[in-house]
N, CA and C atoms as a LAMMPS dump frame, in Angstrom:
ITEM: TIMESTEP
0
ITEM: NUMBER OF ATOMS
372
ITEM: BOX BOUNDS ff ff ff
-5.0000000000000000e+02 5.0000000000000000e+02
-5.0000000000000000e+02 5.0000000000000000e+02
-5.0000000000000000e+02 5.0000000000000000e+02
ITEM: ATOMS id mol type element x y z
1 1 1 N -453.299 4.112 73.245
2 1 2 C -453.486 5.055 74.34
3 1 3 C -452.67 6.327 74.092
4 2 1 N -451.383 6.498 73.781
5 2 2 C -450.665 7.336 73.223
6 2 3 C -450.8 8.086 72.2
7 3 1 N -451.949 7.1 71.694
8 3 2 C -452.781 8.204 69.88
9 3 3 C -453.515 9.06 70.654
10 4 1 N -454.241 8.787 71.733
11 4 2 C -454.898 9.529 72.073
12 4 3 C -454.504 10.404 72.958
13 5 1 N -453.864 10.052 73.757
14 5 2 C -453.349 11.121 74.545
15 5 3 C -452.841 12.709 72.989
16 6 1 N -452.094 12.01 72.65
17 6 2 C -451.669 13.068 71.411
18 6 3 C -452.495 13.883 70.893
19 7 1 N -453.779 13.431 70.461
20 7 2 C -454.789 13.928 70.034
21 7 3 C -455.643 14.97 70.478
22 8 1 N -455.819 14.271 72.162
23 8 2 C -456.351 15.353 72.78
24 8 3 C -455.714 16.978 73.183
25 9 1 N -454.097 16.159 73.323
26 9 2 C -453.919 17.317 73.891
27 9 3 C -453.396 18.326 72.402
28 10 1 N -452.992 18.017 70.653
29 10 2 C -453.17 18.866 69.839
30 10 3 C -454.596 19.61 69.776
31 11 1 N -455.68 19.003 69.861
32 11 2 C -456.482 19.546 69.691
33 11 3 C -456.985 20.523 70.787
34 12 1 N -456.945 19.909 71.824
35 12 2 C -457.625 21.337 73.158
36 12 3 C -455.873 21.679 73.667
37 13 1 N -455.529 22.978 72.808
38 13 2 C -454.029 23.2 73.05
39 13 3 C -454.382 23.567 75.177
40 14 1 N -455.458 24.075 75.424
41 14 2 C -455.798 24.966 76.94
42 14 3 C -455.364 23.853 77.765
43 15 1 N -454.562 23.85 78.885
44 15 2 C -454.635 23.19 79.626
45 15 3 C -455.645 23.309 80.424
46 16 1 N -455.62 23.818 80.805
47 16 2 C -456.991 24.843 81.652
48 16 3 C -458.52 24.067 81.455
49 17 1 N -458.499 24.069 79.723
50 17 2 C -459.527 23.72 79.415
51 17 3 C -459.728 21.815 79.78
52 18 1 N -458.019 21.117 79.691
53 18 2 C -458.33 19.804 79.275
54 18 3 C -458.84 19.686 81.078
55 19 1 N -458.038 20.682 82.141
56 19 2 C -458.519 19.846 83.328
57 19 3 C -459.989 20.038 83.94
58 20 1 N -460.892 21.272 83.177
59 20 2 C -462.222 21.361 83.692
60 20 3 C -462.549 20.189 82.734
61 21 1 N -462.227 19.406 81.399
62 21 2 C -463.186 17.956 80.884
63 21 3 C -462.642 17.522 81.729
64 22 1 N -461.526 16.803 82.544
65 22 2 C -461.318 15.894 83.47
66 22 3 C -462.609 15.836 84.308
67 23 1 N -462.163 17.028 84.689
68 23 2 C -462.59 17.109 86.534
69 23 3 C -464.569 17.165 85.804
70 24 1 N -464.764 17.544 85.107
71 24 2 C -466.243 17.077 85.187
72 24 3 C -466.639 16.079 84.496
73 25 1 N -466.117 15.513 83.36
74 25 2 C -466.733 14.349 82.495
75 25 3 C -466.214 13.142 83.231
76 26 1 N -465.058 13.304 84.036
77 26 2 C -464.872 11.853 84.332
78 26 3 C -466.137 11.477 85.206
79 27 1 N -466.296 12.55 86.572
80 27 2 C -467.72 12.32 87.541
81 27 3 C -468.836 12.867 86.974
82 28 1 N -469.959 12.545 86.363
83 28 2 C -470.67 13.786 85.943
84 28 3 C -471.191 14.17 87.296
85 29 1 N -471.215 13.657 88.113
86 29 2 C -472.18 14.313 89.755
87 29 3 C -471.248 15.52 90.079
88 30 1 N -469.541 15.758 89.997
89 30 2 C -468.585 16.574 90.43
90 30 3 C -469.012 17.565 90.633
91 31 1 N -469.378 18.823 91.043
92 31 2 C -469.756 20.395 91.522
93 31 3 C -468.14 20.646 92.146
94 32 1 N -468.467 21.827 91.46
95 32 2 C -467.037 22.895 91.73
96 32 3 C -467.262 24.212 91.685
97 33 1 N -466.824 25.209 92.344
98 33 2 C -466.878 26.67 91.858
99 33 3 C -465.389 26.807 91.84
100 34 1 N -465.565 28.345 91.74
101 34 2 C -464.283 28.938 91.07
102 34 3 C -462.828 28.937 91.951
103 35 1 N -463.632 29.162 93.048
104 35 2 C -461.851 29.248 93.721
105 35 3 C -461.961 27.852 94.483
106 36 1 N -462.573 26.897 94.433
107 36 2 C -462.161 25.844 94.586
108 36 3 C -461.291 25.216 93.656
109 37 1 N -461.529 25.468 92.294
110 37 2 C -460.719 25.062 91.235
111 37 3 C -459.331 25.723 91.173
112 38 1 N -459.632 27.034 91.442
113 38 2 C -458.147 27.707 91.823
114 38 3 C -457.28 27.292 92.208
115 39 1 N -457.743 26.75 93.587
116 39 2 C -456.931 25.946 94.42
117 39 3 C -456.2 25.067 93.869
118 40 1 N -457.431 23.616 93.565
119 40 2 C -457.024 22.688 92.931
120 40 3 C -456.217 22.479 91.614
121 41 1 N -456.159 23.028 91.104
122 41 2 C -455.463 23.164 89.443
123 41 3 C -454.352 23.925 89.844
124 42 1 N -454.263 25.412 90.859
125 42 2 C -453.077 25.516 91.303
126 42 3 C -452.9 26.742 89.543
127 43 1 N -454.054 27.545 89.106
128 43 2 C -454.112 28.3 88.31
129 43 3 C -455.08 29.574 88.816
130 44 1 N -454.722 30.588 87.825
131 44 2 C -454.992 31.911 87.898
132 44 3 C -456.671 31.766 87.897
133 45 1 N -457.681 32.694 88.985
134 45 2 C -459.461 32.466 88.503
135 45 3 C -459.332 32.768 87.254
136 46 1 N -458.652 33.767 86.366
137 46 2 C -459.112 34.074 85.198
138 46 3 C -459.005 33.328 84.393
139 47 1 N -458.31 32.58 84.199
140 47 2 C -458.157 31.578 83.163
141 47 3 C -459.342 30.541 83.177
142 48 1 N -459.701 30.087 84.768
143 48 2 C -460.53 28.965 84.944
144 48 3 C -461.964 29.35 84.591
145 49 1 N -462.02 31.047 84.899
146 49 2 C -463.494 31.657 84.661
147 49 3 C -463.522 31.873 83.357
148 50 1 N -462.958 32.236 82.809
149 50 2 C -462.979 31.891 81.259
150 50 3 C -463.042 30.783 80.732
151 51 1 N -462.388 29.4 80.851
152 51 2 C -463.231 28.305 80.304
153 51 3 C -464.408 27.638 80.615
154 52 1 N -464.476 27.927 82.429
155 52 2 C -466.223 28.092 82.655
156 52 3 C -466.898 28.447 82.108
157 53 1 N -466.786 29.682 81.804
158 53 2 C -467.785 30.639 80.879
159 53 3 C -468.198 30.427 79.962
160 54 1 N -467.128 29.31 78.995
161 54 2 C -467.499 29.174 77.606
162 54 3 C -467.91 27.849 77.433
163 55 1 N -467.306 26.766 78.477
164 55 2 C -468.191 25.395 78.366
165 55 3 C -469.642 25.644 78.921
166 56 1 N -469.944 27.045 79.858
167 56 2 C -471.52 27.234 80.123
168 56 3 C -472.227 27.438 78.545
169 57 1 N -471.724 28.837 78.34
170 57 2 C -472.378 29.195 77.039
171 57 3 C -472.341 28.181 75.683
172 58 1 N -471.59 27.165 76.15
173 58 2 C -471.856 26.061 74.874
174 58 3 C -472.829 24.989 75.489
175 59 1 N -473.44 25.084 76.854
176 59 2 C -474.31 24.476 76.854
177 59 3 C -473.599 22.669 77.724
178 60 1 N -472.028 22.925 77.815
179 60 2 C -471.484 21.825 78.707
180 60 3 C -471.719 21.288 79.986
181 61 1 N -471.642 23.123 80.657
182 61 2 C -471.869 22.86 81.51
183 61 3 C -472.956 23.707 82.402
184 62 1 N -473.509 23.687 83.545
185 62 2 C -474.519 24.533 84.081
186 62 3 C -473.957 24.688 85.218
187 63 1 N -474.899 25.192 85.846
188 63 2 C -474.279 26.271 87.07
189 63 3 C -475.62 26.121 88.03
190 64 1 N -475.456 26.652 89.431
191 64 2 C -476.534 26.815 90.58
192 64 3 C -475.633 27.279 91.715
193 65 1 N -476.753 28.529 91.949
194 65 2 C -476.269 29.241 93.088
195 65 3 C -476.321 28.652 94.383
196 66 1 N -475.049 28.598 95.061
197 66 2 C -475.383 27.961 96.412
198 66 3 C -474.798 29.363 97.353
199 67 1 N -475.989 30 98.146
200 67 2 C -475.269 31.119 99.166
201 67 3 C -474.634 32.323 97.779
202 68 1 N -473.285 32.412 98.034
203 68 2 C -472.544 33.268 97.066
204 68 3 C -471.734 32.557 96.217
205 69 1 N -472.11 31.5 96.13
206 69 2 C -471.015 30.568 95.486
207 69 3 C -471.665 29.702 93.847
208 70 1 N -470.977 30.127 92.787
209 70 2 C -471.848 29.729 91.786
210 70 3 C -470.878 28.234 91.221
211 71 1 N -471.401 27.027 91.723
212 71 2 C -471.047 25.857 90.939
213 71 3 C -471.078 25.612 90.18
214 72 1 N -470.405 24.394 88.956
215 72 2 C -470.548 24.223 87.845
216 72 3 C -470.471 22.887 88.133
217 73 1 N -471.589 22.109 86.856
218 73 2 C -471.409 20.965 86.733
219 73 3 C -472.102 20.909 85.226
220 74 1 N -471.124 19.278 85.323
221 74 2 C -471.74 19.168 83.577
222 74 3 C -473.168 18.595 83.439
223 75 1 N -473.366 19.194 81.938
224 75 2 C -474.433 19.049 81.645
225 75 3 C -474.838 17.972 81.152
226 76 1 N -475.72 16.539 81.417
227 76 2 C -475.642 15.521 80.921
228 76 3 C -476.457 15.675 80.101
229 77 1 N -477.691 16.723 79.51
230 77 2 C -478.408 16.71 78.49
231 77 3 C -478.058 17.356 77.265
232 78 1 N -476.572 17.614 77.23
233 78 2 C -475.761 18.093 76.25
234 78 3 C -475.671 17.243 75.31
235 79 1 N -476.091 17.049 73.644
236 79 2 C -476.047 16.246 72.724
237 79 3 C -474.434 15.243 72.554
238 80 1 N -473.251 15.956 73.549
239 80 2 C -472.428 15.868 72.823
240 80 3 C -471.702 15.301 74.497
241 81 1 N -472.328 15.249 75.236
242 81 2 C -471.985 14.456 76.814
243 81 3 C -471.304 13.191 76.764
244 82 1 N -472.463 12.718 76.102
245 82 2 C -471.91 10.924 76.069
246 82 3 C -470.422 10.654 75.515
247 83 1 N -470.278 11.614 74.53
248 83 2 C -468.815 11.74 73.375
249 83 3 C -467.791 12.407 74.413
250 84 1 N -467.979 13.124 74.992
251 84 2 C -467.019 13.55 76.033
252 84 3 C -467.117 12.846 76.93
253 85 1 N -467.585 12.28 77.541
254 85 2 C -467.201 11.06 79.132
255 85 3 C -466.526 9.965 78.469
256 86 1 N -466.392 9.329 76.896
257 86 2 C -465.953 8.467 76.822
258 86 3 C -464.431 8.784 75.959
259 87 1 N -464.513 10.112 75.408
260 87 2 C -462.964 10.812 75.296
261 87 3 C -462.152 10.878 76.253
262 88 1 N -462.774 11.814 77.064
263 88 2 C -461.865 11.836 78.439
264 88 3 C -461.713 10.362 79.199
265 89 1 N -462.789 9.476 79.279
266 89 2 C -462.532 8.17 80.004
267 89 3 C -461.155 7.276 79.011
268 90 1 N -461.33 7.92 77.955
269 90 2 C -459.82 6.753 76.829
270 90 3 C -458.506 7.906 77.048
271 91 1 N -458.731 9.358 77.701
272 91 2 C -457.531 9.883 77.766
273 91 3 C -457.142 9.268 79.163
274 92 1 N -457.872 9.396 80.173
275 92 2 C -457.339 8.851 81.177
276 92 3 C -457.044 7.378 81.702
277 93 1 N -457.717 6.533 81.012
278 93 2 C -457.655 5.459 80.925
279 93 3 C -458.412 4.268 82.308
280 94 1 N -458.954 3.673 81.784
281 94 2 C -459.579 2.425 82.729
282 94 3 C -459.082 2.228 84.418
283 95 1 N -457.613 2.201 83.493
284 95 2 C -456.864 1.264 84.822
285 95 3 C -456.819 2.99 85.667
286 96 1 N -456.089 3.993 85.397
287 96 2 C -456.1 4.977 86.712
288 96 3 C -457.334 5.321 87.087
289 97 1 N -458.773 5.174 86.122
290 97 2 C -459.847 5.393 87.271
291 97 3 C -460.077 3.99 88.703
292 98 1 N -459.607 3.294 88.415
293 98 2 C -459.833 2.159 89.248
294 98 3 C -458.771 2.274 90.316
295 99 1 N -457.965 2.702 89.427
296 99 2 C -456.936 3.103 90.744
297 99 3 C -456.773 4.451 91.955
298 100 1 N -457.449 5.365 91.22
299 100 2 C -458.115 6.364 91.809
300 100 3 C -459.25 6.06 92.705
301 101 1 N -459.974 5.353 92.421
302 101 2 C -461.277 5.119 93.248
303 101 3 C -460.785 3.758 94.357
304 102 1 N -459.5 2.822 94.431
305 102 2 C -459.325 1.928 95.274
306 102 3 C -458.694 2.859 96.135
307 103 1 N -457.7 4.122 95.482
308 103 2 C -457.167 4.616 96.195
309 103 3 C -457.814 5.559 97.372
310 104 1 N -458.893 6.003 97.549
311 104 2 C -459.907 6.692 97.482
312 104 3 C -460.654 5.953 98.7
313 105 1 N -460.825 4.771 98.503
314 105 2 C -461.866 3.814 99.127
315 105 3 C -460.9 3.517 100.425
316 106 1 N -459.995 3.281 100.16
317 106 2 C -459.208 2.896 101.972
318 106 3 C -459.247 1.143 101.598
319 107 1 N -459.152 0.159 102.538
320 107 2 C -458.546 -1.089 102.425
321 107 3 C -460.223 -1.869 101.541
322 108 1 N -459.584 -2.003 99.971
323 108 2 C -460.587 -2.747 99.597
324 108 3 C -460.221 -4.141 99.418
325 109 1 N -461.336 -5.254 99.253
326 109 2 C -461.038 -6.575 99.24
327 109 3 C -461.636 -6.905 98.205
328 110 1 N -462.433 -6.458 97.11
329 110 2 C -463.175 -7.026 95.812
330 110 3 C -463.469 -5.49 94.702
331 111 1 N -463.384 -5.474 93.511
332 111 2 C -463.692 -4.771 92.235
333 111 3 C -464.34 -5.691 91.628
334 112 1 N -465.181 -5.015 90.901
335 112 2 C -466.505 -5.954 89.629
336 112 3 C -466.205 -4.648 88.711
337 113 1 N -465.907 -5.367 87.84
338 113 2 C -466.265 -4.202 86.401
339 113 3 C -467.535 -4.551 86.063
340 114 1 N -468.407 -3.451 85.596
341 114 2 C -469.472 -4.29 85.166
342 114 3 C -469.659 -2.921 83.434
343 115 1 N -471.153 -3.281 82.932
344 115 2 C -471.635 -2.711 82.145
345 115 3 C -470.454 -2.38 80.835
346 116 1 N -470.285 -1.654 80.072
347 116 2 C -469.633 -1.156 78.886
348 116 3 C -468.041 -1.593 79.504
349 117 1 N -467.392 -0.711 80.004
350 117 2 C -466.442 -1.19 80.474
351 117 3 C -465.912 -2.956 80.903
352 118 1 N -466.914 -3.673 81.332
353 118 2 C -466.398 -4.761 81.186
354 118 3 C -466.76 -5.117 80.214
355 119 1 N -467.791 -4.898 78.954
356 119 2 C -467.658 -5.232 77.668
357 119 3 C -466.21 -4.724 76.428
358 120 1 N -465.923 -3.882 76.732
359 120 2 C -464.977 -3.509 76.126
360 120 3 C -465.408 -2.706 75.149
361 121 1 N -464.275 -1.696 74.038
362 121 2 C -464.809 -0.952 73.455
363 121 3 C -465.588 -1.492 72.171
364 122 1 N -466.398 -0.628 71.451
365 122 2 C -467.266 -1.005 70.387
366 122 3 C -468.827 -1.874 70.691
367 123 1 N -468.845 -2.284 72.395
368 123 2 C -469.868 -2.21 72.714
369 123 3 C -470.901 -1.295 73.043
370 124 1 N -472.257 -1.527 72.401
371 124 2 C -473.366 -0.267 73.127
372 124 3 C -474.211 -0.962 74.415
């Protein structure tokens, strides 16, 4: 877990950049615009509109106008989608999405892992 953490973060030096793969590959449904992210990340629009800009123009992510407000979400027909939900799912790891989503849910009484994840890795 620590190889990877390392990895990711030599390689995408942007912070900026690693928290728009969070915030969209972990959910692909997630929609965000710009100064919502502002908020949330607690960073400058320019920085965030600039890696918007360039995960659009690479085709990551897409966009739709709602009113005046232009959302972004990822693109799941991106050749290279599947490879990013399961990067970012090994940077963040199993156990804090589960813990995020119990946390999330209010008083739960049962979890099922199912599909890939309860197969473990190297399954298709």
């Amino acid at each position: 877990m620590l190889l990877i953490i390392y990895m990711i973060e030599t390689l995408i030096s942007s912070k900026t950049r690693v928290k728009l793969l969070l915030k969209f590959f972990l959910n692909s449904r997630t929609k965000a615009y710009l100064r919502s992210l502002e908020t949330e990340f607690e960073e400058s629009t320019n920085a965030i509109r600039l890696e918007l800009n360039r995960f659009e123009k690479a085709g990551m992510l897409e966009s739709d106008m709602e009113g005046n407000k232009k959302f972004f979400k990822a693109n799941p027909k991106h050749p290279l989608f599947s490879n990013l939900q399961q990067i970012v799912r090994k940077y963040v790891g199993i156990d804090t999405i589960i813990e995020n989503v119990i946390n999330n849910l209010g008083q739960v009484e049962e979890v099922y892992v199912t599909g890939q994840f309860a197969r473990g890795p190297g399954w298709q």
